[in-house]
VEXDREN-863557 format. One record per residue (C-alpha): x, y, z; residue in three letters; chain. Coordinates in steps of 0.02 Angstrom, whole numbers, plus 50000, padded with zeros to 5 digits. Layout:
BEGIN
+-------+-------+-------+------+-----+
!  east ! north !    up ! type ! mol !
+-------+-------+-------+------+-----+
!     X !     Y !     Z !  Ala !   A !
...
+-------+-------+-------+------+-----+
% end
This chain:
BEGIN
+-------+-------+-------+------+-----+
!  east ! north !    up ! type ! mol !
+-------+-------+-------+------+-----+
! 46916 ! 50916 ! 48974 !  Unk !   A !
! 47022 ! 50874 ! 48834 !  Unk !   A !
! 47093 ! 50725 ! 48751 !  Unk !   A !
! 47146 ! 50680 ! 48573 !  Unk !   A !
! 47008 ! 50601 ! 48464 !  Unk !   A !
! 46856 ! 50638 ! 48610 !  Unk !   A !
! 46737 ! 50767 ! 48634 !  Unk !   A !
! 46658 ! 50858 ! 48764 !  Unk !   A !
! 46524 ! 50974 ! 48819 !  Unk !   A !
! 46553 ! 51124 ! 48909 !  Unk !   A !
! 46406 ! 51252 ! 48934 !  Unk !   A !
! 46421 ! 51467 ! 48934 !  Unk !   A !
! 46338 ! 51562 ! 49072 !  Unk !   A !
! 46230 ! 51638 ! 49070 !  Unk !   A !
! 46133 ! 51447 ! 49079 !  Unk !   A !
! 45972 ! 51547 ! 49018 !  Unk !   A !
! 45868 ! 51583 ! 48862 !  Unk !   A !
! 45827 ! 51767 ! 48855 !  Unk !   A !
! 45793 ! 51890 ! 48717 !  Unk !   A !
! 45887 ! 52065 ! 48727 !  Unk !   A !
! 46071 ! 52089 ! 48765 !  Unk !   A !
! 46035 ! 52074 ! 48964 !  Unk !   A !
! 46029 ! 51902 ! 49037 !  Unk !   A !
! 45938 ! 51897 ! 49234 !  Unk !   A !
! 46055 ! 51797 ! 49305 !  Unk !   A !
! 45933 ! 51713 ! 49408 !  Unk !   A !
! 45975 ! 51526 ! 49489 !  Unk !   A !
! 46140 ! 51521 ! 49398 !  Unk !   A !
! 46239 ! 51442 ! 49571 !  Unk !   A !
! 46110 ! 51301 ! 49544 !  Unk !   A !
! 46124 ! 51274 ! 49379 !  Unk !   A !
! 46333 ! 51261 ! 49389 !  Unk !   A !
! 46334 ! 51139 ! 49528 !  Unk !   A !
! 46193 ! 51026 ! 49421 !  Unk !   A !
! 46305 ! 51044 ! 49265 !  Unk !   A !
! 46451 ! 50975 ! 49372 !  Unk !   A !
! 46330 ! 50825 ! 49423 !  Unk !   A !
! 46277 ! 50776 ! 49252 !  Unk !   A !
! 46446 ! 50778 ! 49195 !  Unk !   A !
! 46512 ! 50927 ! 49085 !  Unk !   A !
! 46666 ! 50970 ! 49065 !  Unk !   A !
! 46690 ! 51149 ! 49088 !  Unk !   A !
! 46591 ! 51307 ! 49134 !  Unk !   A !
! 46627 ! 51444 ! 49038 !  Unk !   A !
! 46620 ! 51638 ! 49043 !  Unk !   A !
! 46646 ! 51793 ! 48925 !  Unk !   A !
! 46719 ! 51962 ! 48965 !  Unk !   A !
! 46629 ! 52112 ! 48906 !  Unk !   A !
! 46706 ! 52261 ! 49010 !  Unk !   A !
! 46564 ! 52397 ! 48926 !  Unk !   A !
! 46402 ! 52361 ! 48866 !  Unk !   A !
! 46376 ! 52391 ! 48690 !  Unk !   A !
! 46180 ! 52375 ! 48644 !  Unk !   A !
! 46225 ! 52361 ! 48459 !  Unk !   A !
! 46306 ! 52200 ! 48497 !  Unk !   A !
! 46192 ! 52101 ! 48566 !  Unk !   A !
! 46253 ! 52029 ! 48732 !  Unk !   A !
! 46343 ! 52064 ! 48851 !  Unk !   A !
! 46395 ! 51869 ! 48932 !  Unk !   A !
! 46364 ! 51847 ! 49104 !  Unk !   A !
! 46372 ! 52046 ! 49160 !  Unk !   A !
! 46482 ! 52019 ! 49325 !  Unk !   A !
! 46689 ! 52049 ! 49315 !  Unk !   A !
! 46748 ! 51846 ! 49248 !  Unk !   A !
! 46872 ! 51855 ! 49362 !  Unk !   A !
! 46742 ! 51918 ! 49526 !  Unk !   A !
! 46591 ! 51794 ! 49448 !  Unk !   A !
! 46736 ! 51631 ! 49431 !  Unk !   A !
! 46791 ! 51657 ! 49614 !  Unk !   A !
! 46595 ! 51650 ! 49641 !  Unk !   A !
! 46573 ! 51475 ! 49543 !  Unk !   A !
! 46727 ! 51419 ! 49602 !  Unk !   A !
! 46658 ! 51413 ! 49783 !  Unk !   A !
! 46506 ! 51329 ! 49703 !  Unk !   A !
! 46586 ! 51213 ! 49621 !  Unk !   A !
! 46722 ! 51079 ! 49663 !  Unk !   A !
! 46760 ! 50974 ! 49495 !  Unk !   A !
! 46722 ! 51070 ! 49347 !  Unk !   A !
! 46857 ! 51152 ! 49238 !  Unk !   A !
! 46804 ! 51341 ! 49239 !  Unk !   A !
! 46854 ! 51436 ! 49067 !  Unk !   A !
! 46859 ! 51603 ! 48996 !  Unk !   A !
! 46786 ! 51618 ! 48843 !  Unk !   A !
! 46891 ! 51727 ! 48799 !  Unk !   A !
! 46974 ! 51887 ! 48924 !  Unk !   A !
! 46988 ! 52007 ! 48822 !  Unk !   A !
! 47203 ! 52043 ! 48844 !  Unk !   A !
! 47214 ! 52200 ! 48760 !  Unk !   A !
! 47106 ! 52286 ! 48885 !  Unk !   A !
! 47183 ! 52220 ! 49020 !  Unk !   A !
! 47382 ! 52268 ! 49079 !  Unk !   A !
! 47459 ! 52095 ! 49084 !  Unk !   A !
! 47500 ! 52097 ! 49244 !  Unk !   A !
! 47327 ! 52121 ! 49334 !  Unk !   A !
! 47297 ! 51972 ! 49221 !  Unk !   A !
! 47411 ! 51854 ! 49279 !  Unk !   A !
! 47382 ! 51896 ! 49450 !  Unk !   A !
! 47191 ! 51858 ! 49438 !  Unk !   A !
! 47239 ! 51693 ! 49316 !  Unk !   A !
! 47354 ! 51651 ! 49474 !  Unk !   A !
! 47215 ! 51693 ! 49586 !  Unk !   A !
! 47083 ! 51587 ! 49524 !  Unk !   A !
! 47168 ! 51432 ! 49451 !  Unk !   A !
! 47231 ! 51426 ! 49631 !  Unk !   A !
! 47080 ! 51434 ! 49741 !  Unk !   A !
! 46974 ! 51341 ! 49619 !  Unk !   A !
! 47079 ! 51188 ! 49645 !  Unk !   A !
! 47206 ! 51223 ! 49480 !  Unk !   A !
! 47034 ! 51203 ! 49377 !  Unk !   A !
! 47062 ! 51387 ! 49252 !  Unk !   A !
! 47066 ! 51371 ! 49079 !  Unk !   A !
! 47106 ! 51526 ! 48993 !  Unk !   A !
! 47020 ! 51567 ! 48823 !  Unk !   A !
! 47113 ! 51740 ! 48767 !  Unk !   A !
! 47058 ! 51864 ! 48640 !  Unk !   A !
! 47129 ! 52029 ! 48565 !  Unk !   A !
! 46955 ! 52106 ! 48577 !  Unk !   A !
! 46810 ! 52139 ! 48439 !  Unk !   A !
! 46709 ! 52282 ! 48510 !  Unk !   A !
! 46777 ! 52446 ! 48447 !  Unk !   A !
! 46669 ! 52548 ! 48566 !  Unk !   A !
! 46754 ! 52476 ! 48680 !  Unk !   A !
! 46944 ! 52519 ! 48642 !  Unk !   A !
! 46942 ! 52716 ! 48668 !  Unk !   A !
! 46862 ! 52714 ! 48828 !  Unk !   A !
! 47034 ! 52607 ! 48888 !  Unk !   A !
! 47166 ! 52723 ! 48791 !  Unk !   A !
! 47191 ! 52576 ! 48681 !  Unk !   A !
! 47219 ! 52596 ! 48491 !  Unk !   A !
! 47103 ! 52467 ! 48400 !  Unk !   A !
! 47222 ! 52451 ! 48257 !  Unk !   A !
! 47374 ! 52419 ! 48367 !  Unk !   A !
! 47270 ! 52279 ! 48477 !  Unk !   A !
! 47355 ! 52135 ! 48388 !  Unk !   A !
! 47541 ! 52180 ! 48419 !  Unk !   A !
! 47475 ! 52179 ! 48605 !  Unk !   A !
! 47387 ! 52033 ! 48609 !  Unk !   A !
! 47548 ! 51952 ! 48578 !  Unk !   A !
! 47664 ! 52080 ! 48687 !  Unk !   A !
! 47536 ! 52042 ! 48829 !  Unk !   A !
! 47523 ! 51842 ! 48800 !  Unk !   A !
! 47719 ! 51872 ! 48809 !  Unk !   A !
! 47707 ! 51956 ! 48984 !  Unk !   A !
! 47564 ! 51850 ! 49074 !  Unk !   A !
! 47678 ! 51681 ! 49030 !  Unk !   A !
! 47825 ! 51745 ! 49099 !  Unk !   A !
! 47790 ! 51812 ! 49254 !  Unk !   A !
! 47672 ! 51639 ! 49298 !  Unk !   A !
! 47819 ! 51543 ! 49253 !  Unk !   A !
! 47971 ! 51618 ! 49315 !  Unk !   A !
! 48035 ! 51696 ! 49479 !  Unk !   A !
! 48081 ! 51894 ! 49472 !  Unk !   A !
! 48083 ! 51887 ! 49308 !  Unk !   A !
! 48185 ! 52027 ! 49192 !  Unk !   A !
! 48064 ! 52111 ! 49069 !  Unk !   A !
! 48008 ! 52244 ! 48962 !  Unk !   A !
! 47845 ! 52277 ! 48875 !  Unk !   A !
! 47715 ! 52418 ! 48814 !  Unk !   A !
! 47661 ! 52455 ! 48989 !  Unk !   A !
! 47806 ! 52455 ! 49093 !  Unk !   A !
! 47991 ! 52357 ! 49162 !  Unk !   A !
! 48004 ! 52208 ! 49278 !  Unk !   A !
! 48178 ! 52247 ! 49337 !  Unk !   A !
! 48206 ! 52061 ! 49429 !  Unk !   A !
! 48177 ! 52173 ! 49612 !  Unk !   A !
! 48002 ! 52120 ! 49628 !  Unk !   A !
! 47887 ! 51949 ! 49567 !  Unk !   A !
! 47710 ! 51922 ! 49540 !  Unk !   A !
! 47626 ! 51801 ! 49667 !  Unk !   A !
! 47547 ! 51686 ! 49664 !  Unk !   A !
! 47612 ! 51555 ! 49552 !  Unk !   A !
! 47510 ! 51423 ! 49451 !  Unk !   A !
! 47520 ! 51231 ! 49546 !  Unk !   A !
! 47536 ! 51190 ! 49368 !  Unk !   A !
! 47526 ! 51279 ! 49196 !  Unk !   A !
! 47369 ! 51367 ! 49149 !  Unk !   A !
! 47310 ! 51298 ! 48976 !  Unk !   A !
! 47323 ! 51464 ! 48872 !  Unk !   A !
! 47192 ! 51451 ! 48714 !  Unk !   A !
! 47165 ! 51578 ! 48570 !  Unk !   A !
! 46992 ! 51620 ! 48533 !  Unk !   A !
! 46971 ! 51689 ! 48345 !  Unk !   A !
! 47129 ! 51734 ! 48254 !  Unk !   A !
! 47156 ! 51879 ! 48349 !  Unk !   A !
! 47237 ! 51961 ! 48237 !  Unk !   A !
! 47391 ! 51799 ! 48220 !  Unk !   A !
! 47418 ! 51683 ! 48077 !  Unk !   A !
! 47387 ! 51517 ! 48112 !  Unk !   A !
! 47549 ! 51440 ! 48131 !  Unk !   A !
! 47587 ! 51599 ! 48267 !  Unk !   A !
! 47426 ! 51518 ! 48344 !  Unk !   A !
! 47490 ! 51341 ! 48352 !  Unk !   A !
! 47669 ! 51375 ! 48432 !  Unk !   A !
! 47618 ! 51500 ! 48547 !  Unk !   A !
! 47448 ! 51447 ! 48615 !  Unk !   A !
! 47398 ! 51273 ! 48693 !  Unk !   A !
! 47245 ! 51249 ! 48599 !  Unk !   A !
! 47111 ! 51339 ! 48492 !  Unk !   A !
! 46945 ! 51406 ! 48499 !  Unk !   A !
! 46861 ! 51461 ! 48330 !  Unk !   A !
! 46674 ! 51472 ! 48271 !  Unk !   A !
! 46550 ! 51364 ! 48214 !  Unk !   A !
! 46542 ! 51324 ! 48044 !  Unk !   A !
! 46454 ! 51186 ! 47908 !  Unk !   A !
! 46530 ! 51009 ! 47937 !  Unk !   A !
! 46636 ! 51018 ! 47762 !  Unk !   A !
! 46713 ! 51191 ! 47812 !  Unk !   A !
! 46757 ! 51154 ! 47993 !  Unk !   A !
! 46837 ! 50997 ! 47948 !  Unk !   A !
! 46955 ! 51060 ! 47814 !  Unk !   A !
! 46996 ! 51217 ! 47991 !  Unk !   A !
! 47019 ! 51067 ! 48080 !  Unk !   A !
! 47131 ! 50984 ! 47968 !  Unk !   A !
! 47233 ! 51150 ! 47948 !  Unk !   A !
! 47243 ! 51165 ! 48129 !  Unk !   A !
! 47319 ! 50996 ! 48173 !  Unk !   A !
! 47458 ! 51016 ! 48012 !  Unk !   A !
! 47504 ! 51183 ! 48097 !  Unk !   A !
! 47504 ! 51095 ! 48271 !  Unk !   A !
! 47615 ! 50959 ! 48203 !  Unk !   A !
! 47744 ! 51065 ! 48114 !  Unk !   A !
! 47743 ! 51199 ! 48264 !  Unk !   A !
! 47750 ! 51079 ! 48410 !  Unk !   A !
! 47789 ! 50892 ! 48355 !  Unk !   A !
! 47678 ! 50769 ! 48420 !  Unk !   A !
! 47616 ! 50883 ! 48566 !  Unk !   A !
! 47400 ! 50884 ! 48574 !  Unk !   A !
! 47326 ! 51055 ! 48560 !  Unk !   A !
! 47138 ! 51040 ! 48570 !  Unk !   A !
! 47019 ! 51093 ! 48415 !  Unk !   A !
! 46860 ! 51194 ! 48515 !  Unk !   A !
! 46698 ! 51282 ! 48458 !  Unk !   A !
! 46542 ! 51364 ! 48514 !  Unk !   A !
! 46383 ! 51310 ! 48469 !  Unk !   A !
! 46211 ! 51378 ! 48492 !  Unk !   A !
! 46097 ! 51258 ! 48528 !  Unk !   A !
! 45887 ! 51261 ! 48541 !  Unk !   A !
! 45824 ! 51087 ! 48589 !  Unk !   A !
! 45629 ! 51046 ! 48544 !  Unk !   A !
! 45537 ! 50965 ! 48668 !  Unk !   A !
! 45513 ! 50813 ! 48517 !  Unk !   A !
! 45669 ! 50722 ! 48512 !  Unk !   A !
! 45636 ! 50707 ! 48326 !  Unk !   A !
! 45617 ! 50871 ! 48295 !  Unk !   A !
! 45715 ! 50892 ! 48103 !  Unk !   A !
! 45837 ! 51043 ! 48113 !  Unk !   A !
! 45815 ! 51209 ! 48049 !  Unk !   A !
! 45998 ! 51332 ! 48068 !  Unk !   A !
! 45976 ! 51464 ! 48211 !  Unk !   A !
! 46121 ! 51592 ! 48238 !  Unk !   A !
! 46282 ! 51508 ! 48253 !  Unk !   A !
! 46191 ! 51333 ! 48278 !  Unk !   A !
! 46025 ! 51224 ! 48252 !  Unk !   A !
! 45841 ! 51233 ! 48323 !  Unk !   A !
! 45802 ! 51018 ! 48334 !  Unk !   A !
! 45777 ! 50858 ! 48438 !  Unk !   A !
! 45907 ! 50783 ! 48555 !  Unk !   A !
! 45918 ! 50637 ! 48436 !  Unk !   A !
! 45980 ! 50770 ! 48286 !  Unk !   A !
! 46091 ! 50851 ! 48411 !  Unk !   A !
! 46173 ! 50705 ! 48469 !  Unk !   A !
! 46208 ! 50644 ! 48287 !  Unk !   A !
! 46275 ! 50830 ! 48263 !  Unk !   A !
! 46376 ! 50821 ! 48396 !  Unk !   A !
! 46462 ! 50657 ! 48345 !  Unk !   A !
! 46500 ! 50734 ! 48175 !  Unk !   A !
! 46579 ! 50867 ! 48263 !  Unk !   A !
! 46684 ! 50766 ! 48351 !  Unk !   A !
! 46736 ! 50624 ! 48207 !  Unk !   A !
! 46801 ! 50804 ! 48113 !  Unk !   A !
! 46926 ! 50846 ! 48246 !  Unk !   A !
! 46816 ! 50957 ! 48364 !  Unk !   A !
! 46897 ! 50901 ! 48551 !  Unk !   A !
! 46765 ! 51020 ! 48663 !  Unk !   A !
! 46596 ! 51123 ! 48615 !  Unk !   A !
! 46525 ! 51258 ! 48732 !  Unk !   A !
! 46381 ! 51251 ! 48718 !  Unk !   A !
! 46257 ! 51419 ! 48713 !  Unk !   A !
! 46067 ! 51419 ! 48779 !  Unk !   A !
! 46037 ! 51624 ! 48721 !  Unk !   A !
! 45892 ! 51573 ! 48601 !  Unk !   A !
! 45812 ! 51438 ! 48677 !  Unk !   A !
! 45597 ! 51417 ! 48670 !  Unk !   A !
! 45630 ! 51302 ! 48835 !  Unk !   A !
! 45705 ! 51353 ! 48995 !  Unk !   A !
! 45900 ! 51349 ! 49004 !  Unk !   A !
! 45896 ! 51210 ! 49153 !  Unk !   A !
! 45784 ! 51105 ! 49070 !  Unk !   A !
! 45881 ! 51092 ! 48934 !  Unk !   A !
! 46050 ! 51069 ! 49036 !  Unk !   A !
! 45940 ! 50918 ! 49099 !  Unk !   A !
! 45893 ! 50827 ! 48948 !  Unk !   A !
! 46071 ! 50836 ! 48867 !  Unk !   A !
! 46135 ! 50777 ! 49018 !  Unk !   A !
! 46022 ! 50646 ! 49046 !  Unk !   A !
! 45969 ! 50608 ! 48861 !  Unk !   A !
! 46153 ! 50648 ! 48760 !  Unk !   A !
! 46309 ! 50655 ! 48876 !  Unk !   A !
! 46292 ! 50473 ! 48913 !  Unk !   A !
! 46246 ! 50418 ! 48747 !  Unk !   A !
! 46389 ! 50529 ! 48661 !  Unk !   A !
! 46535 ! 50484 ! 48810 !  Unk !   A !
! 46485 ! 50270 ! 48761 !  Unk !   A !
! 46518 ! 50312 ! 48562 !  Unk !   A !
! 46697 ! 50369 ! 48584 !  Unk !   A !
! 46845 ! 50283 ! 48607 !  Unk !   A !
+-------+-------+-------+------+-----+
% end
């Protein structure tokens, strides 16, 4: 899924086009297993515990933790991401158990994409205090690595004490790549020691190169010649003419494969390691479009890199 100087394409459920905050869900089984055929790298989820109408989605509606168990039995290759679990709303604990959980019976295939949370609505109905959520994002990152990592571990945070009389099972076969989606609420060079890679927002070519560029100088002063990957969403409406010109849709472009795929190379000569990619305001239908990038771009785009 990740490697220094390539990039690849990972997709968010819902794989649909629909207007409204409420996706249908319909078919999505089908459409992960056909992703994992045509070759992407990851399938990825969000976590919206309480729907918000003033927001404007709300991901793929089930639990990420209930609908990745789901995919994972779908699925036998494809690296499954959160995109991003929201870790303030969440006690640490019930977090690592379920990052445990999954990475386990998927086949160690989780990739966690963290957040500290960005619906306010959101925050009272959990006892949480909005202002306070970035001192817990890290107090919670703190807690999750630990008890993955060590045995009856001694601890203290916000929500309770680990007294080294009782452990959190099951472990991790191997580490769970931690990314931070967003600041949330951390300077970057917090970001770059403490996470294992980072997810931000699209942006123009010229902007996201000079975040790139910061990102790898605070990567190689925080961890010394360790690869932390560079990731971003994008929002994507393909035409049915592969030469359809561009025109800028929310958080993305409206064009022809043949504009994507030179968009997509851009991305990736910049510094950009992964892109999710987002099907929300598509004209076509989501599987169609999973097709034809699969088909038309993933080939072309996988033979261009090194």
């Amino acid at each position: 899924m990740f490697a220094p100087d390539r990039l690849t394409l990972g997709v968010f459920f819902p794989i649909e086009a629909f207007s409204g905050d409420q996706p249908t869900m319909l078919g999505q089984e089908g459409l992960a297993r056909r992703a994992e055929e045509l070759g992407y790298a990851a399938l990825w989820c969000r976590d919206v515990p309480l729907r918000d109408p003033s927001f404007g989605d709300v991901g793929q509606v089930y639990d990420p933790w209930v609908y990745l168990g789901w995919i994972a039995a779908q699925t036998s290759e494809i690296a499954l991401a959160t995109g991003a679990l929201v870790l303030t709303l969440r006690h640490p604990l019930h977090t690592a158990k379920g990052v445990a959980s999954v990475d386990r019976l998927s086949g160690n295939r989780l990739v966690l994409g963290i957040a500290s949370g960005d619906r306010p609505v959101e925050f009272p109905a959990f006892g949480v205090d909005f202002e306070q959520r970035s001192a817990l994002f890290r107090d919670n990152l703190r807690v999750v690595r630990t008890v993955l990592a060590e045995q009856f571990p001694t601890l203290q945070s916000s929500h309770g004490t680990l007294a080294g009389t009782a452990d959190l099972i099951p472990k991790p076969m191997t580490p769970v790549p931690m990314l931070v989606t967003g600041h949330s609420g951390q300077p970057l060079d917090w970001i770059a020691k403490h996470a294992d890679g980072w997810i931000t927002y699209p942006r123009g070519l010229q902007r996201q190169a000079e975040v790139a560029a910061h990102w790898r100088a605070a990567v190689g002063i925080a961890a010394p010649g360790v690869f932390k990957p560079f990731v971003q969403s994008f929002y994507v409406d393909l035409s049915d003419d592969p030469d359809a010109a561009p025109t800028p849709i929310h958080l993305g472009f409206r064009g022809g494969r043949h504009f994507i795929l030179r968009f997509l190379e851009a991305v990736r000569s910049i510094g950009v390691n992964h892109v999710i990619l987002n099907f929300k305001y598509g004209a076509r239908k989501a599987g169609d479009v999973l097709e034809e990038i699969g088909q038309e771009i993933l080939p072309q785009l996988a033979a261009s890199q090194p």
